[in-house]
N, C-alpha and C positions, 0 to 999 in steps of 0.2 A: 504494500500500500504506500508506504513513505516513497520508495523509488520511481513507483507511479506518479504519485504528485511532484517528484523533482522534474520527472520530464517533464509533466504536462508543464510547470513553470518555464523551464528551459525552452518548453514550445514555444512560448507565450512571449518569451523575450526577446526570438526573433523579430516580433509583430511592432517592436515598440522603438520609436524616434520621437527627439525634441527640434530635428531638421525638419525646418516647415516647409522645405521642398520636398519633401518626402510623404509627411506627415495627409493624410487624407478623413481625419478626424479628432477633436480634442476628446479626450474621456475623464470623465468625472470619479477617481478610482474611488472614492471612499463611498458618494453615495452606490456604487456598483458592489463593492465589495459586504456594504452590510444589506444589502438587499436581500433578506432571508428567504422569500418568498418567492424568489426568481428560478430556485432548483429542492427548496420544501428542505435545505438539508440546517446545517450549523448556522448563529447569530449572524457571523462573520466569516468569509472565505476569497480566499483569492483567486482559486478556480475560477469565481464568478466572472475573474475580470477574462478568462478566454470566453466561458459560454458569449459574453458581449463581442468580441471579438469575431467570435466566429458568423455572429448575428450580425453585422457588421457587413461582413462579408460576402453574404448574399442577398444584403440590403442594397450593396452597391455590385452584384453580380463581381465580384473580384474579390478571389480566393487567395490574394496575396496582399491582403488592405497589410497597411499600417498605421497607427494609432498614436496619438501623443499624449502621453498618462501625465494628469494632475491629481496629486497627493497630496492629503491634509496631515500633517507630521504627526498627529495624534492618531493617525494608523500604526504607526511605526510602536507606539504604547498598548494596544488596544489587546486588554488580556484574551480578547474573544478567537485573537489568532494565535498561530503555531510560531514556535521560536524562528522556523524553519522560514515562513511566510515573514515576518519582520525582516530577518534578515534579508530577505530577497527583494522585499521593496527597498531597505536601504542601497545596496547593490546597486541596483537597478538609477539611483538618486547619484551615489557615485561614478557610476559609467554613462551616467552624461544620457541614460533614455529615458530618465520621468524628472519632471520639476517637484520637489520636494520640502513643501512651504510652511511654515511657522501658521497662518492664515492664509487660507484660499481665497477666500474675501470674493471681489468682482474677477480675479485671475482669470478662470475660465471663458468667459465672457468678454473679456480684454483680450485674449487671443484669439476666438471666434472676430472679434473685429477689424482687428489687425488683418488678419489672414484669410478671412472670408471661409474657413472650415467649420464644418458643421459640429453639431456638440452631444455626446450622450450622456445622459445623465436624468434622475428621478426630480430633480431640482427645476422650477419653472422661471428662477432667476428674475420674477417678476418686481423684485426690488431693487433692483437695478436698472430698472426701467426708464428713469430719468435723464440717468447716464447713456443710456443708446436706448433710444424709442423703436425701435427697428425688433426691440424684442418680442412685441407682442402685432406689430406690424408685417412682419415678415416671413411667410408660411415655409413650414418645412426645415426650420435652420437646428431644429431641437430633436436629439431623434428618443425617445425614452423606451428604458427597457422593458419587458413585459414577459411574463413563462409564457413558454413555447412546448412543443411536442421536443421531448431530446432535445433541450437548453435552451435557447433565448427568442425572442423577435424582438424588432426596432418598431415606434409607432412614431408617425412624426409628428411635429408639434411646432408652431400651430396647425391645425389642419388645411389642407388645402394642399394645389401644386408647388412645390419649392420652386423659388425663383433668386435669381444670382441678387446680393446685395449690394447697395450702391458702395463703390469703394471707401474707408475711410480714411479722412486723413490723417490717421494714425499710422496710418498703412508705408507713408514716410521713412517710419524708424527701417523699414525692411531693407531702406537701400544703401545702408550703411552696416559695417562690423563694427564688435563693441567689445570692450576690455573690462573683465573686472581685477581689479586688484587684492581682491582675497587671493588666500593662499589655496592653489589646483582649484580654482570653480571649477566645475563639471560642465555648463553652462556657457559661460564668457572667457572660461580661459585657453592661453595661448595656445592649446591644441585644437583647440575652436576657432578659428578667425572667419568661415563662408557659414558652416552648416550650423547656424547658429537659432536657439529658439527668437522671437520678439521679444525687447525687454520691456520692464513693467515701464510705465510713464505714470510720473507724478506729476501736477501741474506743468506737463510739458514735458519734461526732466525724465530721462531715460535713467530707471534702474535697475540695478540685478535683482531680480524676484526672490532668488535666494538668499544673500548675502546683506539686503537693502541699500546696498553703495550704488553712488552716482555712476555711472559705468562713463566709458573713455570713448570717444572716438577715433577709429585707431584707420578711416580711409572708404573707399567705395566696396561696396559688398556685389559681385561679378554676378551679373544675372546665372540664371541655373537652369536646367531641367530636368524632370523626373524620367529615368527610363525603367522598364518595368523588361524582367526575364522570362520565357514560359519554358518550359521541357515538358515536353509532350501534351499535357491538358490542365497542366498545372503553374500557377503562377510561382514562382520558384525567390525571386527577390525585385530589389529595389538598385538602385544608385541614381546619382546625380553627374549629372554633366554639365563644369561650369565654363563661364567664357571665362576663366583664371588661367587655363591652361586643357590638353586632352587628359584623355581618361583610354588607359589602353583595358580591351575585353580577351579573355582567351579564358583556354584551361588552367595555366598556372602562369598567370606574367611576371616576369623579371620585377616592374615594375612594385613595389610596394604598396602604391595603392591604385595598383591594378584590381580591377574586378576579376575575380576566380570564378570559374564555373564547373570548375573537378570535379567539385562533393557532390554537383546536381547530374553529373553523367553520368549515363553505364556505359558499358564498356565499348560498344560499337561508336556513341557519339565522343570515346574521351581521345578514340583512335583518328578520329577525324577535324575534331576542335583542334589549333595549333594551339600554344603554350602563350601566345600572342596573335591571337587571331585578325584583331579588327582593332582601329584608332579612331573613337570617334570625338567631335570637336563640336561646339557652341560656336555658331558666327551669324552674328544678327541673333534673328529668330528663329536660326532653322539648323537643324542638327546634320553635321558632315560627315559620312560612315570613308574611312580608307582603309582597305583590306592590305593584312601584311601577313596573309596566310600563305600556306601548302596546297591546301586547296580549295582556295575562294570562297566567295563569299556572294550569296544573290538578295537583290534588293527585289519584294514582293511592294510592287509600286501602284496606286489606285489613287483616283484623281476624287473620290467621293468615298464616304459610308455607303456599304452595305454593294461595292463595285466588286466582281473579281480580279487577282491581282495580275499584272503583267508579271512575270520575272526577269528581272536583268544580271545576269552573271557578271561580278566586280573578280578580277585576278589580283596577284600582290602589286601593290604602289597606285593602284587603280582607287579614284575619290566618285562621290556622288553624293551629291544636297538631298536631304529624305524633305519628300513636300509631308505635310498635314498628314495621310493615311497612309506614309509610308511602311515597312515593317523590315528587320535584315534575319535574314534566316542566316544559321552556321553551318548548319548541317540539317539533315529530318529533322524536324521536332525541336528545336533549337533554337528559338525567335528570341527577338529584344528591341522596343521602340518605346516610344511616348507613350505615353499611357491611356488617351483614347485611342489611339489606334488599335492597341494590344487589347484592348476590350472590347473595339469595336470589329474586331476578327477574331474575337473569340467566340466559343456556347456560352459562356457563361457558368460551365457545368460547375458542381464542385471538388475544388482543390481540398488538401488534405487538412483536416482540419486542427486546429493547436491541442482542441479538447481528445484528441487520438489515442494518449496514452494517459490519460486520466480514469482514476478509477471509475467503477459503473456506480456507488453510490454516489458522486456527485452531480450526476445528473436526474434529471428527471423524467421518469419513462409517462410513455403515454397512458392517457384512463383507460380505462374498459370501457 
């Protein structure tokens, strides 16, 4: 049972970023976490935060969501959980994937603004209403949780079709990098300079959410993009491609913060992915694939949703601008692009889920 739950955690921690190029939801961990009633088991549990997770997941047809965990530090105390679970949120606080705050206060909500990502959580945040009217104005921005057959569903909130919020001008702080001068922030420091979360703003006055210090401006923060991985039917990861510099993809790159795709191959696609397969590059708005492979690399190319693709076979040294629905295969089954396109050449079906190796009492089986 213990080692059960350390995967399913371990699952779980894939799922989780404070990189808001990345990040495709803010999550409310504590109101999730005591939500007893979501799977009928214990006061308090962390599990809960996959079953949301995985709800998640087929709320936005994408089995490969990631999630950006907000933590009220009096989870880290809360006798209702396991020694095992505190210690993972803190972890989790220190490896720089969940914000870990003294007071949650308007946080949530201050990031939903910022970033225009949507919010799960049992909280209707209607007291903050002042401060952004948009909250009871604007349908669909809230997704809450609710028991489901075998774990979760999302209900949106307000009701109605969700539609894109007007930018705000908070939205500012995002195009800059920020320093904080605590000693290792998780957050703002110097191993953080692009993939950084928003910081809080005080009367204007950018802070570290953590730490409470003024944060630094430390230069232009490189525009970005999310590209998404599949192997086979399965959403497999995430990275960012900034205009700071490339990003090499292969099996195992030289490069250090190269993207690996090893652990996701068997052994026919590990035979055929090079070691450094493909370079690809941020210029303008449109993403550059240049093949530095063995054996190529084909761009599945459509000029709309829902078009069959062309394919275009690229050899090594060989470049090409992916428009809007482009997709780059490596091999069979092998893909990686922007993230609507990767969804919108998908089923939709479902990828494997974090709750996988979690025991069966914590979920909730169906009535009779």
């Amino acid at each position: 049972m213990r080692f059960e739950v350390s995967r399913a955690l371990d699952a779980m921690e894939q799922r989780l970023t404070t990189d808001i190029t990345l990040a495709q939801a803010v999550v409310d961990v504590a109101q999730i976490v005591r939500y007893a009633d979501l799977d009928g088991g214990r006061t308090a549990s962390l599990l809960r935060l996959g079953l949301v997770v995985d709800a998640l997941a087929r709320h936005l047809h994408d089995g490969g969501v990631l999630v950006y965990p907000v933590v009220d530090r009096a989870l880290t105390s809360d006798l209702e959980l396991t020694s095992n679970e505190k210690m993972v949120l803190r972890r989790w606080a220190d490896d720089g994937l969940a914000e870990l705050l003294p007071q949650v206060e308007d946080r949530i909500v201050e990031i939903a603004d910022i970033t225009g990502l949507p919010v799960v959580s049992r909280d209707d945040f209607a007291r903050f209403g002042a401060a952004y009217p948009w909250i009871s104005q604007v349908p669909g921005w809230l997704l809450a949780p609710v028991p489901g057959i075998g774990g979760a569903a999302l209900i949106s909130r307000p009701s109605g079709t969700p539609v894109p919020r007007p930018v705000s001008p908070r939205a500012r702080v995002l195009e800059r990098s920020w320093r904080c001068n605590a000693f290792e922030c998780p957050l703002f420091g110097p191993a953080r300079v692009y993939d950084q979360p928003p910081p809080r703003l005080r009367g204007g006055v950018p802070i570290c959410p953590v730490h409470g210090q003024q944060l630094q401006d430390v230069g232009l923060r490189p525009p970005a993009v999310a590209v998404a991985v599949r192997v086979g039917e399965a959403m497999r990861g995430r990275f960012a491609v900034r205009a700071s510099g490339p990003t090499v993809v292969g099996r195992s790159p030289e490069d250090p913060a190269g993207v690996r795709l090893g652990p996701w191959l068997d052994e026919r696609a590990a035979g055929w992915v090079s070691r450094s397969h493909l370079v690809l590059e941020l210029q303008g708005d449109a993403l550059v694939v240049t093949d530095t492979s063995t054996n190529g690399t084909v761009v599945l190319t459509r000029n709309g949703p829902g078009e069959p693709p062309q394919r275009i076979p690229l050899s090594r040294g060989q470049r090409r601008r992916l428009g809007q629905w482009d997709t780059v295969e490596l091999t069979e089954g092998v893909t990686l692009g922007t993230l609507p396109a990767m969804l919108e050449s998908s089923d939709g079906g479902a990828d494997d889920s974090v709750m996988s190796e979690a025991p069966t009492m914590a979920l909730r089986l169906p009535p009779r």
